[in-house]
C-alpha positions in Angstrom: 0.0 0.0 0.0 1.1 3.4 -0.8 1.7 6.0 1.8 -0.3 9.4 0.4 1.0 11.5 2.9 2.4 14.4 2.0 6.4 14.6 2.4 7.7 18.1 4.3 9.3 20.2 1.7 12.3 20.8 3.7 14.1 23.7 1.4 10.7 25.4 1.7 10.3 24.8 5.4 14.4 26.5 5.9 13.2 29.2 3.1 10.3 30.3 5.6 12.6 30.2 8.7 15.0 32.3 7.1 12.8 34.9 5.9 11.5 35.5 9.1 15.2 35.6 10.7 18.3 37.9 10.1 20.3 34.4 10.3 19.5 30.6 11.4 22.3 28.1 13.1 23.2 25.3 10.7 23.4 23.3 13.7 20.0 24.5 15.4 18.7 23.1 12.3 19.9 19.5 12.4 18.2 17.1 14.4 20.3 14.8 16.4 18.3 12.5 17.5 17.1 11.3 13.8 20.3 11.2 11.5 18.4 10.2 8.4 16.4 13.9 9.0 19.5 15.3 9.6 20.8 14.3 6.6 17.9 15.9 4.8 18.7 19.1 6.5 22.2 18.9 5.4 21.1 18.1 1.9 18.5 20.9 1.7 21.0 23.7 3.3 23.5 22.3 0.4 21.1 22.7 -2.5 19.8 25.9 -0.7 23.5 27.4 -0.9 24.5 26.0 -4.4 21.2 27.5 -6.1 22.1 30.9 -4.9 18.6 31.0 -2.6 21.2 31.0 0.9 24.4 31.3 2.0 26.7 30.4 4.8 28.2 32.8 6.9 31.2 31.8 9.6 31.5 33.1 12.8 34.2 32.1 15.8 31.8 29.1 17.0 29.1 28.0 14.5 27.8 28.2 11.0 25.1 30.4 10.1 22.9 30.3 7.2 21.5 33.4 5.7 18.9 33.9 3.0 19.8 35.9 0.0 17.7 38.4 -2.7 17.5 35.4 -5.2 16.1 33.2 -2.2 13.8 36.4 -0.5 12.6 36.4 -4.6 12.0 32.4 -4.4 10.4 32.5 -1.4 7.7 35.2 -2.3 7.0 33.2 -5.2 6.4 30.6 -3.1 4.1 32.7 -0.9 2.1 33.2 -3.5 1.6 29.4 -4.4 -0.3 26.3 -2.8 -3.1 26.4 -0.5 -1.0 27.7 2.8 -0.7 30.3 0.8 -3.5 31.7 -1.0 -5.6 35.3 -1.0 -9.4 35.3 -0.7 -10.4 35.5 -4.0 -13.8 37.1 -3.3 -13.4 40.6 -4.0 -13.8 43.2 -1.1 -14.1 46.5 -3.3 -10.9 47.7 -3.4 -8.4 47.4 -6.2 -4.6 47.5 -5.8 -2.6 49.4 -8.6 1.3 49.2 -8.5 3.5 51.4 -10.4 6.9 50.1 -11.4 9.6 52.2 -12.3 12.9 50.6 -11.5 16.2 51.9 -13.3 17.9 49.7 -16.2 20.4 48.5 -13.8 18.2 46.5 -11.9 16.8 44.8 -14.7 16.9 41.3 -12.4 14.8 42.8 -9.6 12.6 44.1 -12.3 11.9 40.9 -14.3 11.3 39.4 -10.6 8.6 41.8 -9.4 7.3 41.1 -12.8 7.0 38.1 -12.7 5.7 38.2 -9.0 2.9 40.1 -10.3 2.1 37.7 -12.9 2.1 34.9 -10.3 0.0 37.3 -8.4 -2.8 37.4 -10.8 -2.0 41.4 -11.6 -2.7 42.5 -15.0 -0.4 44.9 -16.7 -2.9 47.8 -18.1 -0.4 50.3 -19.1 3.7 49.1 -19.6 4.4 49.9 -16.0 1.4 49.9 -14.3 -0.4 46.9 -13.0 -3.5 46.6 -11.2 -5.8 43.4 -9.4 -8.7 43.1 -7.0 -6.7 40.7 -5.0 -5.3 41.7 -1.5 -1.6 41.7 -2.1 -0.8 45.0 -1.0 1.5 43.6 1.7 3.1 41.3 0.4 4.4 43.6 -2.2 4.6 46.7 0.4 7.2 44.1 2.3 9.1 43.6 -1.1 9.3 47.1 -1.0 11.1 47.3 1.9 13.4 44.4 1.0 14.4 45.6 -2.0 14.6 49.4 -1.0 12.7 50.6 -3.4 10.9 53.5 -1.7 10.2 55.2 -5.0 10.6 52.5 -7.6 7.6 50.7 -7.0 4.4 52.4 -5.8 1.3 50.7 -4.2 -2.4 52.3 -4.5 -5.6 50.7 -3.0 -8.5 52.5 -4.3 -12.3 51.7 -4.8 -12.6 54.0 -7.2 -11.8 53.4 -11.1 -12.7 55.7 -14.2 -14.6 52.9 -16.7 -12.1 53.0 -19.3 -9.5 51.7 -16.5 -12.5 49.1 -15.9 -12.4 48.1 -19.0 -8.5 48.3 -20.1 -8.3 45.5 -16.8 -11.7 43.2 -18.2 -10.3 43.5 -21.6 -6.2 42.2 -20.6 -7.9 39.1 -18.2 -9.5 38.2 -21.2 -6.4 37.9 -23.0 
């Protein structure tokens, strides 16, 4: 018989803990009790640092692990995926409008907000300006901060819309 239970996602589980902390303990991570879990850990914390998502930082004692901009990026993509994770869909009114307008040389963080908005189910109306009835507002204001982009990206909530605005979004969902 096969067991349908669903396996912990170990890099994802790390990914959370680190987003929420300045820096983790390798070793507060490892359990010592169950080597075979450890090992897992160890694995995860390797992949983590190879793929660019973490990285380890020495100090006199102990290890610490440390998440990066690509792995912050990876892990609000993952925020916005799977059912831990999701936004009521039922709209409450309001629409949130972002305005992007990040410089050429951060082109990477750009293409990541991007495609964060995508992911978001924001719909670009006008080249830089992307707008969605779904409560992301803080998940994007905390990007914000993260990236320090205190004038490159701007965040409106309104419940107001003029009807060609209305219809610019119902014609691009359409699409």
């Amino acid at each position: 018989m096969k067991d349908n239970t669903k396996k912990p996602n170990i890099q994802k589980d790390i990914l959370k803990l680190l987003a929420e902390r300045p820096a983790v303990s390798i070793d507060s991570l490892k359990n010592k009790k169950d080597t075979k879990a450890s090992y897992a850990i160890a694995r995860s914390v390797k992949n983590l640092v190879e793929s660019g998502l973490a990285e380890i930082h020495n100090s006199e004692n102990q290890k610490f692990l440390k998440i990066t901009k690509k792995g912050r990026n990876k892990f609000n993509c993952i925020k916005l995926e799977g059912e831990d994770a999701l936004v009521s869909t039922a709209w409450d009114g309001f629409w949130r409008i972002i305005i992007l307008d990040i410089p050429e040389e951060r082109k990477n963080e750009r293409e990541a907000l991007r495609y964060l908005l995508k992911k978001a189910n924001f719909v670009c109306i006008k080249n830089t300006v992307w707008i969605s009835p779904f409560p992301y507002e803080n998940l994007f204001t905390n990007i914000k901060k993260d990236l320090g982009l205190s004038t490159g990206l701007m965040i409106i909530v309104t419940d107001k819309l003029d009807p060609e605005t209305n219809l610019a979004f119902l014609k691009a969902i359409k699409n």
